[in-house]
C-alpha positions in Angstrom: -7.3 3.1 -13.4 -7.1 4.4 -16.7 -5.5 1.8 -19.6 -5.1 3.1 -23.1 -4.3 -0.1 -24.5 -5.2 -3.5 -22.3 -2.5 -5.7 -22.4 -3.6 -9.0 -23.1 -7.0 -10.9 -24.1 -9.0 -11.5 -20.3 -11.8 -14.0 -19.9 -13.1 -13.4 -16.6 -15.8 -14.9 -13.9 -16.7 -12.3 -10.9 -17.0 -14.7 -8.0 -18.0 -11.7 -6.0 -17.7 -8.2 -5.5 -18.3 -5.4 -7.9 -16.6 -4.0 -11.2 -17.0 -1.6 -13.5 -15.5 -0.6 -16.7 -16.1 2.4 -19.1 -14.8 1.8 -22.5 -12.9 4.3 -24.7 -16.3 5.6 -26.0 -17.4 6.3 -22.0 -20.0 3.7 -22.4 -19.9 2.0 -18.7 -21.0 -1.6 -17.6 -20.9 -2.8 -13.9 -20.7 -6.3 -13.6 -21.4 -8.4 -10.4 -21.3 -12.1 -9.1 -22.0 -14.6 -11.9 -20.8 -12.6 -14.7 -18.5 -13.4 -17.3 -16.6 -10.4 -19.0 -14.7 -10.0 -21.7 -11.7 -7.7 -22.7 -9.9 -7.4 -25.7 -6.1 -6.9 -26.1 -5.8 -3.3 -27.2 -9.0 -1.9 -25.8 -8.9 1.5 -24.0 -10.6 1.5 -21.2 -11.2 2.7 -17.4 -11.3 -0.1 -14.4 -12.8 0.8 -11.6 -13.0 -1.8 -8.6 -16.0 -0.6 -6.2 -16.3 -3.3 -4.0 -13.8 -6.2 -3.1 -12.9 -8.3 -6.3 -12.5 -11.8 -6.7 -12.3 -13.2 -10.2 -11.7 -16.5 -11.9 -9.6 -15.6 -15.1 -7.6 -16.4 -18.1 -5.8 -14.3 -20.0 -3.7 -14.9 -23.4 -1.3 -12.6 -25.8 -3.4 -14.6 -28.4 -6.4 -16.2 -29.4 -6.1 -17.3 -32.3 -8.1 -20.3 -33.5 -7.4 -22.6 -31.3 -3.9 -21.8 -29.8 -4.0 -20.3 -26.7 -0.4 -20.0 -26.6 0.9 -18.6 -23.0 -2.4 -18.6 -21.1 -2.8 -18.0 -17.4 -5.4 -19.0 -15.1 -6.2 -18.3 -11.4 -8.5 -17.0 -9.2 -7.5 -13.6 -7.7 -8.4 -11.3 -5.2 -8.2 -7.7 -5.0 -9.3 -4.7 -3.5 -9.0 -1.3 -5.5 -5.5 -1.7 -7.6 -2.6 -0.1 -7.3 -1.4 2.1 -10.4 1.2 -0.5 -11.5 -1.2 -2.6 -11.3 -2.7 -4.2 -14.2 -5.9 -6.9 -14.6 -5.2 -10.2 -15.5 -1.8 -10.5 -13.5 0.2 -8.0 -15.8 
């Protein structure tokens, strides 16, 4: 799934299955069981789940300091998402 501008700041834990994300520059990282990710509100970016997904994550409008202001957090599980889909419950 293709995002041209992520909608929130994500913190996320895999717990297991497989990821992968290309950034706006086509640089692409897969990430696995064990590893945290980050993702910036704003970021362009492609989201490509290639193996059942469960994550632990939190996601916020803002990070500011210290305020997290309306943050989320929940472990989910997913398979390949749906195009109104978005990560981190949007």
């Amino acid at each position: 799934m293709d995002i041209d501008r992520y909608p929130v700041n994500e913190m996320m834990t895999i717990i297991c299955g497989a990821l992968v994300l290309t950034n706006g520059e086509g640089v692409q990282e897969t990430f696995g069981p064990g590893e945290v990710v980050y993702v910036s509100k704003g970021s362009t970016l492609t989201w490509h789940i290639t193996e059942r997904l469960r994550k632990y994550y939190m996601t916020s409008s803002s990070w500011e300091g210290t305020e997290f202001g309306s943050t989320i957090s929940s472990t989910a599980d997913w398979r390949q998402p749906k195009e109104d889909w978005l990560p981190g419950g949007g």
